[in-house]
LOTI-910769 format. One record per atom (N, C-alpha, C): residue number from 1; residue in three letters; atom name; x, y, z. Coordinates in Angstrom, 3 decimals, m for minus. Layout:
> pos|code|site|px|py|pz
> NUM|ala|CA|X|Y|Z .
...
This chain:
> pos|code|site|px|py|pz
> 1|unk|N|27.917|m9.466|m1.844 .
> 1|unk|CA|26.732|m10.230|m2.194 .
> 1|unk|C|26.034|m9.561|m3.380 .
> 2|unk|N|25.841|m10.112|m4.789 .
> 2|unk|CA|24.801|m10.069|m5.362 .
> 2|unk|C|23.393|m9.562|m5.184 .
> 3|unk|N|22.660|m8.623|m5.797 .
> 3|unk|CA|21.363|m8.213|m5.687 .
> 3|unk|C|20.612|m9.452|m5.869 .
> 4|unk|N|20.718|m10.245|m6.708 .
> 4|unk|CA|19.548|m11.650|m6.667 .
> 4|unk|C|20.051|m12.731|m6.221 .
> 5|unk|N|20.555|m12.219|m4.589 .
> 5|unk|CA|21.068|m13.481|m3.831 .
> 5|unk|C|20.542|m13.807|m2.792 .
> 6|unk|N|19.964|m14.314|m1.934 .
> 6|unk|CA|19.258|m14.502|m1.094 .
> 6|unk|C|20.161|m14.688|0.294 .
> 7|unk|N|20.544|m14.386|1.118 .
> 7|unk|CA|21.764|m14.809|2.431 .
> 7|unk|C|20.578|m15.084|3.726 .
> 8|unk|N|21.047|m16.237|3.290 .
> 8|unk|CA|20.427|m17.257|4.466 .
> 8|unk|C|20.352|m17.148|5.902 .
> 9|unk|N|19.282|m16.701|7.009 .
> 9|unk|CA|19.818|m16.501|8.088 .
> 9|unk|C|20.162|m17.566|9.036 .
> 10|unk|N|21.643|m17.462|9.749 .
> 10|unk|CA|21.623|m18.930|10.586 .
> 10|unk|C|20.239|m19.203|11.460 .
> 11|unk|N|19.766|m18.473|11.898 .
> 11|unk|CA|18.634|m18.837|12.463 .
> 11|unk|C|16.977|m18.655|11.989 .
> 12|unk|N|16.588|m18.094|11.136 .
> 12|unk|CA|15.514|m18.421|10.575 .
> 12|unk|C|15.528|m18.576|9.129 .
> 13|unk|N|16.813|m18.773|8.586 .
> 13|unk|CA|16.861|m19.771|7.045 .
> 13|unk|C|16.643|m18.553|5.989 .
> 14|unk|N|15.790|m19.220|5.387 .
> 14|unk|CA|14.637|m17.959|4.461 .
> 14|unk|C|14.200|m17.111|5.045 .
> 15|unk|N|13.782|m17.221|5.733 .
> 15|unk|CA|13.094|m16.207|6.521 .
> 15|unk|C|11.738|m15.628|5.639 .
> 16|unk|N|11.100|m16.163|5.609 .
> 16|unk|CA|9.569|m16.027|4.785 .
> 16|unk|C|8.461|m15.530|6.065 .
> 17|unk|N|7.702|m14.525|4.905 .
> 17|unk|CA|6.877|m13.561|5.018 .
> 17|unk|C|5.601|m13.615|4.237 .
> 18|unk|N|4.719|m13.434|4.125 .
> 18|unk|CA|3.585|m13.324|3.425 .
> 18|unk|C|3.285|m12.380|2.944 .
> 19|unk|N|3.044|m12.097|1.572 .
> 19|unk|CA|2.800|m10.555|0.989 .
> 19|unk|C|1.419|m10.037|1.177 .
> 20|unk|N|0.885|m9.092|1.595 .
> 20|unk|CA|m0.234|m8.350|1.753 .
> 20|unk|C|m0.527|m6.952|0.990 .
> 21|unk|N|m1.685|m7.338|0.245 .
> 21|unk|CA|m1.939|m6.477|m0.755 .
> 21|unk|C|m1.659|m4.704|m0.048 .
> 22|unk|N|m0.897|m3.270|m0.878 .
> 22|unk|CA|m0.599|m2.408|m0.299 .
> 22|unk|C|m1.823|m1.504|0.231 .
> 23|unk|N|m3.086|m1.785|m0.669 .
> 23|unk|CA|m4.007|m1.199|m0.626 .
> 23|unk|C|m5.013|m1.760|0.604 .
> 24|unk|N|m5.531|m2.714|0.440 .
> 24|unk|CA|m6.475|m3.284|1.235 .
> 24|unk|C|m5.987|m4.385|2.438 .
> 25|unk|N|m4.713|m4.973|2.401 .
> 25|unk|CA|m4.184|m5.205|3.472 .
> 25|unk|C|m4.313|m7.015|3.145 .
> 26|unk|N|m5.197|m7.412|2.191 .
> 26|unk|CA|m5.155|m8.740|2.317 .
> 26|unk|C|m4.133|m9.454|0.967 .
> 27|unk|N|m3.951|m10.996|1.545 .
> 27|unk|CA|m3.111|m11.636|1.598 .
> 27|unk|C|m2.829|m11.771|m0.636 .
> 28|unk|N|m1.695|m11.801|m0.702 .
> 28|unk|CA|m1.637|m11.749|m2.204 .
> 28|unk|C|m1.382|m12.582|m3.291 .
> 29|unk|N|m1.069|m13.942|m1.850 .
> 29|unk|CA|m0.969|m15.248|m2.567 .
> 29|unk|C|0.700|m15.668|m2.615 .
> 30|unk|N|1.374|m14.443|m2.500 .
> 30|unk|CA|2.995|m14.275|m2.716 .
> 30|unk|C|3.644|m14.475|m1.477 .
> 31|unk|N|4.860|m15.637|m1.228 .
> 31|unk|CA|5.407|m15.799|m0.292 .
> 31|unk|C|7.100|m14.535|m0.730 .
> 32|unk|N|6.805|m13.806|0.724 .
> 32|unk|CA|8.436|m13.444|0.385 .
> 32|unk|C|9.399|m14.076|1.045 .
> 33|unk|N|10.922|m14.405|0.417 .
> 33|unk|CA|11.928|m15.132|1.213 .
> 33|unk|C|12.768|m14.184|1.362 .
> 34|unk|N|13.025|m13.635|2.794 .
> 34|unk|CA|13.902|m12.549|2.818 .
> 34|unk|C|14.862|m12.566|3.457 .
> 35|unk|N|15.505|m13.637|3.404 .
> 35|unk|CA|16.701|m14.074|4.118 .
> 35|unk|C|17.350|m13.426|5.422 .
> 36|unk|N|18.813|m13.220|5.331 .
> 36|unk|CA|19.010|m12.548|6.139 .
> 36|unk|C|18.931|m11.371|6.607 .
> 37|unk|N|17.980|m10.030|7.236 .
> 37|unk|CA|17.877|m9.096|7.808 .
> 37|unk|C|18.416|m9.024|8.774 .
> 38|unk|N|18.982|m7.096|8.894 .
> 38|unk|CA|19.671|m6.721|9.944 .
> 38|unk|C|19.464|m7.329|11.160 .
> 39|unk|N|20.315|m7.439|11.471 .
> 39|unk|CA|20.635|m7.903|13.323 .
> 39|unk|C|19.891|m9.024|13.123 .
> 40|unk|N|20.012|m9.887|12.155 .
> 40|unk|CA|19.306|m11.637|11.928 .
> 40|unk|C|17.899|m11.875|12.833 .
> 41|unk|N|17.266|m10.761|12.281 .
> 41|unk|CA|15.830|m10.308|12.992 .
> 41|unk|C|14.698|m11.420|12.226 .
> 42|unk|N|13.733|m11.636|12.825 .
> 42|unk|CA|12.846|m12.747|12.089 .
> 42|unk|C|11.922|m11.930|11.086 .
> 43|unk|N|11.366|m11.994|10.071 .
> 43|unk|CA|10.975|m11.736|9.186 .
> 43|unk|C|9.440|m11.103|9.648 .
> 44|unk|N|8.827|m10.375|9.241 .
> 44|unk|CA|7.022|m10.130|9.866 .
> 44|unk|C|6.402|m11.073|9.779 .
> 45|unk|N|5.424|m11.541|10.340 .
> 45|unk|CA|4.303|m12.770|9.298 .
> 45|unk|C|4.009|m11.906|8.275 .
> 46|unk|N|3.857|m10.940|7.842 .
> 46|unk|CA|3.101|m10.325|7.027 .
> 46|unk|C|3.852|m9.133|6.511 .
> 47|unk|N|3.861|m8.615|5.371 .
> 47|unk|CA|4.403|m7.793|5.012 .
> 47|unk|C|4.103|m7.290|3.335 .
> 48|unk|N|4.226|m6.108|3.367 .
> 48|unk|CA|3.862|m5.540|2.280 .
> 48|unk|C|5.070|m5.131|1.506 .
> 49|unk|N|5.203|m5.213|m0.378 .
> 49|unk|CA|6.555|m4.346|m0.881 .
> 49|unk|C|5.852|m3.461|m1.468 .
> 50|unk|N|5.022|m2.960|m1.721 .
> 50|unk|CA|3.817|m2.341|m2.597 .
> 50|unk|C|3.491|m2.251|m3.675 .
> 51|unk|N|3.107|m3.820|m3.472 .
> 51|unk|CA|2.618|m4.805|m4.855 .
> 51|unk|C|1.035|m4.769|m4.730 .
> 52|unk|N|m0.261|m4.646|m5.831 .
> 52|unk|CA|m1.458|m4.489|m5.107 .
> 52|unk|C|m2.005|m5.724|m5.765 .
> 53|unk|N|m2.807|m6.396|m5.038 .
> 53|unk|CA|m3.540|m7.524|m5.063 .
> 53|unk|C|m4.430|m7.480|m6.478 .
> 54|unk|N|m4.882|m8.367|m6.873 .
> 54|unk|CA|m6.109|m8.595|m8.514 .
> 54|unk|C|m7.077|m7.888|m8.331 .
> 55|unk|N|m7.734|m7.980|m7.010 .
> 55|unk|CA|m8.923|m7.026|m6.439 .
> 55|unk|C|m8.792|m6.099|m7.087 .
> 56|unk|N|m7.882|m5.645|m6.461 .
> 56|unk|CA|m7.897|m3.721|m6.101 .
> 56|unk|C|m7.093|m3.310|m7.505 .
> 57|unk|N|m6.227|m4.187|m7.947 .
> 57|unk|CA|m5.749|m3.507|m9.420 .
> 57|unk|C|m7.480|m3.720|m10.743 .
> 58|unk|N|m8.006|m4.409|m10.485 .
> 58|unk|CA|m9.398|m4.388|m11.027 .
> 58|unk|C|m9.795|m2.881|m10.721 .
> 59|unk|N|m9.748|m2.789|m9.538 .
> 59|unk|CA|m10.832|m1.066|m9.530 .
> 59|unk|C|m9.814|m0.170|m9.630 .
> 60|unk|N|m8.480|m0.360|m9.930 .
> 60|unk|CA|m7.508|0.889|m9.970 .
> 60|unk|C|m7.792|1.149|m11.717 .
> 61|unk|N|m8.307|0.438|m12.213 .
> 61|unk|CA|m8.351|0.306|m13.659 .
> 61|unk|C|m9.635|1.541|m13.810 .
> 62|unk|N|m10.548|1.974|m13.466 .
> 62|unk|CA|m11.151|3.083|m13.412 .
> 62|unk|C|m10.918|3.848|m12.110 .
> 63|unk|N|m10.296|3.881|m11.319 .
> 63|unk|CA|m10.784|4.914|m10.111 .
> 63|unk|C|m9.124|4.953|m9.237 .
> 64|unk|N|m9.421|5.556|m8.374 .
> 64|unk|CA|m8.253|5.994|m7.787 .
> 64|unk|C|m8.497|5.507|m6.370 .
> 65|unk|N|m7.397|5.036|m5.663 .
> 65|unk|CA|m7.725|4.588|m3.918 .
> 65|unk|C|m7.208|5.816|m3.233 .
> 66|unk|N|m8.321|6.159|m2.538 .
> 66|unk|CA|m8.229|7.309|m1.300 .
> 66|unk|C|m7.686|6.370|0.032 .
> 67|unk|N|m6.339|7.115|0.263 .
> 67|unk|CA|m6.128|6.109|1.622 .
> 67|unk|C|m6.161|7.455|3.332 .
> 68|unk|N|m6.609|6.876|4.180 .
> 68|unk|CA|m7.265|7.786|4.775 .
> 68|unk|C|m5.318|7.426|5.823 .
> 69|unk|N|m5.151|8.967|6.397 .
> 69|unk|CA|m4.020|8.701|6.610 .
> 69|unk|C|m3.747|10.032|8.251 .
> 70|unk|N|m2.958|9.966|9.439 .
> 70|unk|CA|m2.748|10.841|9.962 .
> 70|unk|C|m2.147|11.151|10.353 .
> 71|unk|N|m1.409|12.409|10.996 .
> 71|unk|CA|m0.134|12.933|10.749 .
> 71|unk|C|0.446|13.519|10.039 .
> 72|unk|N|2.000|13.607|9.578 .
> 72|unk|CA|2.320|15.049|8.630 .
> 72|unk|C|3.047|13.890|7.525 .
> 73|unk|N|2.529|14.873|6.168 .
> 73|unk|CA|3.226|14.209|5.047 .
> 73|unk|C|4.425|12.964|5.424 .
> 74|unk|N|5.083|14.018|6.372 .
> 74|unk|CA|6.809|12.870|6.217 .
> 74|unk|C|6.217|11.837|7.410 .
> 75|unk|N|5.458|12.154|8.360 .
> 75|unk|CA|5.114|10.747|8.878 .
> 75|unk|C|3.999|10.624|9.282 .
> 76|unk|N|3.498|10.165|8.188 .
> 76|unk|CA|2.008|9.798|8.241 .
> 76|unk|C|1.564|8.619|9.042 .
> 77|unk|N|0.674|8.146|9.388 .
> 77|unk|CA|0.558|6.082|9.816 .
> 77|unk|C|m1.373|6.539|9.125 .
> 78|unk|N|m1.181|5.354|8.951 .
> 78|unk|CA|m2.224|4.950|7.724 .
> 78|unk|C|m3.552|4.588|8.938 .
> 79|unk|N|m5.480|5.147|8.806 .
> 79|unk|CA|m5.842|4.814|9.531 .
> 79|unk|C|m6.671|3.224|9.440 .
> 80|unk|N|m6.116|2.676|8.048 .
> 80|unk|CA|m7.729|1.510|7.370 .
> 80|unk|C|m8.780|1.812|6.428 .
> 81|unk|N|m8.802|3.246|6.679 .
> 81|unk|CA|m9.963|3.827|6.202 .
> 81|unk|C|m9.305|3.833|4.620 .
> 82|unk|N|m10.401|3.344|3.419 .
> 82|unk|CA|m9.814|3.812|1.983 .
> 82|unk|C|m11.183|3.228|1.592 .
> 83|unk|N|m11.345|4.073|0.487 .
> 83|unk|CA|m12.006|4.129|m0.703 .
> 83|unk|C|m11.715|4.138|m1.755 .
> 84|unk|N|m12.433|3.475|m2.823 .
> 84|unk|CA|m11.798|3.748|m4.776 .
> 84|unk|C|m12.895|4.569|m5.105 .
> 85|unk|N|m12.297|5.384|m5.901 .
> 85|unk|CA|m13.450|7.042|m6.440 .
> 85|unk|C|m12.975|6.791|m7.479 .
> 86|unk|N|m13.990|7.074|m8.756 .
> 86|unk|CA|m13.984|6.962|m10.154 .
> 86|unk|C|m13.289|7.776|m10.853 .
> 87|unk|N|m12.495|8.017|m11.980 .
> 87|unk|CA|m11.376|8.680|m12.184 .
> 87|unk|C|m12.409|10.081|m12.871 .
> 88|unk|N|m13.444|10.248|m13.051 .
> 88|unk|CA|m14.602|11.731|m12.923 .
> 88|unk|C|m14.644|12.178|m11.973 .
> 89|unk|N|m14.999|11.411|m10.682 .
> 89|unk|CA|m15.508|12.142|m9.210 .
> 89|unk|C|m14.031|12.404|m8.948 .
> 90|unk|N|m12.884|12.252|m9.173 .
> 90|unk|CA|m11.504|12.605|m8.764 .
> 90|unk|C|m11.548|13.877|m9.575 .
> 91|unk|N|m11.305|14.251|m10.814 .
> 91|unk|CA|m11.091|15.447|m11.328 .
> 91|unk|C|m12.165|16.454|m10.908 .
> 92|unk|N|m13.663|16.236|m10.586 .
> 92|unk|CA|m14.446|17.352|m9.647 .
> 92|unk|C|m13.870|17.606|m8.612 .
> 93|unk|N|m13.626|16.548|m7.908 .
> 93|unk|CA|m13.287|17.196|m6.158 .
> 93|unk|C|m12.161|17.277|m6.212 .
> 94|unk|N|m11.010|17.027|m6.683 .
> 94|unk|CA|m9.454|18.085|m6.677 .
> 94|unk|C|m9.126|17.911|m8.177 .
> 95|unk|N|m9.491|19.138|m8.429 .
> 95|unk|CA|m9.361|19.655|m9.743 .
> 95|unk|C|m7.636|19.665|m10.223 .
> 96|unk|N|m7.205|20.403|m9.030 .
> 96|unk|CA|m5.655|20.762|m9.296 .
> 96|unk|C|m4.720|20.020|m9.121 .
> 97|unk|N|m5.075|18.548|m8.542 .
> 97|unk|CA|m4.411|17.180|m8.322 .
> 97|unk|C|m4.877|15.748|m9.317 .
> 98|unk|N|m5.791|16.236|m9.676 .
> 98|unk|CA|m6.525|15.256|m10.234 .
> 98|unk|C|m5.825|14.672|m11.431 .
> 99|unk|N|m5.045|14.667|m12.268 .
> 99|unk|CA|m4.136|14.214|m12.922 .
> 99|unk|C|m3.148|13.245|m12.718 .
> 100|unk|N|m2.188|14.081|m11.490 .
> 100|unk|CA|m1.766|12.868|m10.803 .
> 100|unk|C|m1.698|12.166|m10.059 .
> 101|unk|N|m3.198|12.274|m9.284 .
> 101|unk|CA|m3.633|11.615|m8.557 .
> 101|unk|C|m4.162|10.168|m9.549 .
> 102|unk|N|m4.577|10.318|m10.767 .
> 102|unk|CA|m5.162|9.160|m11.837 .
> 102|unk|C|m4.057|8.475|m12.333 .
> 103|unk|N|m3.022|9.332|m12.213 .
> 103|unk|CA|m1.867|8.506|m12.984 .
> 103|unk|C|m0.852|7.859|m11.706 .
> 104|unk|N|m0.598|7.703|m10.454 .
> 104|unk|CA|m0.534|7.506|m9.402 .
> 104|unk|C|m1.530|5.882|m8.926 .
> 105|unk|N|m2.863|6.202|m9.232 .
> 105|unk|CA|m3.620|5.336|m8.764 .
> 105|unk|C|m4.009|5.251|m7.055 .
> 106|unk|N|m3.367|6.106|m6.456 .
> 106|unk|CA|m3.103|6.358|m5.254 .
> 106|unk|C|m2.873|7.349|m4.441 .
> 107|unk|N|m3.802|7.630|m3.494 .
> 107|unk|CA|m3.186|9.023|m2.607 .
> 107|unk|C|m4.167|9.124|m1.333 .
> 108|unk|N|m3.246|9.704|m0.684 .
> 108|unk|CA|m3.303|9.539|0.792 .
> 108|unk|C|m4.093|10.759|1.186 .
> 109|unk|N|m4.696|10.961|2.030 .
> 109|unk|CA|m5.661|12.153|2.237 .
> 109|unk|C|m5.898|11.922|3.660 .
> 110|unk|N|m6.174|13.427|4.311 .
> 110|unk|CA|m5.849|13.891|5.534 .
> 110|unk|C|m7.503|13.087|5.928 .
> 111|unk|N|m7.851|12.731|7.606 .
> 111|unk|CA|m8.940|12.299|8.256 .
> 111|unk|C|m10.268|13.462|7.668 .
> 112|unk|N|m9.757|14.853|8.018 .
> 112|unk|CA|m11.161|15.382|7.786 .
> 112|unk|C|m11.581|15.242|6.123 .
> 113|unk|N|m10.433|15.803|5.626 .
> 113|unk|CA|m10.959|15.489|4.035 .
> 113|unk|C|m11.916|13.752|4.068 .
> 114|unk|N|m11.185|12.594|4.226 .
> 114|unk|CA|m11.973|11.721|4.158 .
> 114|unk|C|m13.136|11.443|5.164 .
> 115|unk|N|m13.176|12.163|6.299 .
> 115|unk|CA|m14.800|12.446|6.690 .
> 115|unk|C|m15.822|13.205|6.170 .
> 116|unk|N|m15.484|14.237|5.306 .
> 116|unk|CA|m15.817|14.900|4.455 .
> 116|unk|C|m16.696|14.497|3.097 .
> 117|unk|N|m15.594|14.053|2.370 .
> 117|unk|CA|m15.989|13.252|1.115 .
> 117|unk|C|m16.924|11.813|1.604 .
> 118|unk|N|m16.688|11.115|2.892 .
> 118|unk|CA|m17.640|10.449|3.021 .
> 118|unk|C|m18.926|10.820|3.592 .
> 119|unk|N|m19.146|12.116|4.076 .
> 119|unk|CA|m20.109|12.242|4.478 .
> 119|unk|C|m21.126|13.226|3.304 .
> 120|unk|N|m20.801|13.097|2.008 .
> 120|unk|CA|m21.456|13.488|1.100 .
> 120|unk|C|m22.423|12.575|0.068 .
């Protein structure tokens, strides 16, 4: 099979999904058709490829999204919690990340750090 082929599942066809922005979780306007998946499994209602919505690419354009996250690097689960911080207040409070954290647009940060920074 071809990379831009779509394989139809006998039982849910297309198999369509709804794209949800990676950042903020809402809907992106984008239907995905994801045909056939392993073991001809039904598709999520919802699902993310980590594409970010008009919103949030608007404020990625000055600032960076803090995504509040817990667990260890290799397996984190995400808690909801996120903020966009201005690409200044990023180079004060991590000086030694702050680069590619701006060029990224994105980064994940442990619960206390983001109880922290929000409670300032």
């Amino acid at each position: 099979m071809r990379r831009d082929e779509i394989r139809v599942s006998p039982k849910y066809g297309v198999n369509p999904s709804m794209e949800v922005c990676f950042v903020c979780g809402n809907d992106t306007g984008a239907i995905l058709l994801l045909g056939m998946l392993a073991g001809d499994k039904e598709a999520p209602r919802h699902c993310t490829i980590g594409n970010v919505c008009d919103e949030c690419k608007e404020y990625m354009t000055n600032g960076v999204f803090l995504i509040e996250v817990t667990g260890t690097m290799k397996a984190h689960e995400r808690t909801g919690r996120y903020v966009c911080v201005r690409d200044e207040a990023v180079r004060r409070m991590f000086p030694s990340l702050a680069e590619k954290m701006i060029e990224k647009r994105i980064a994940y940060i442990e619960r206390e750090v983001f109880d922290k920074f929000m409670s300032e």
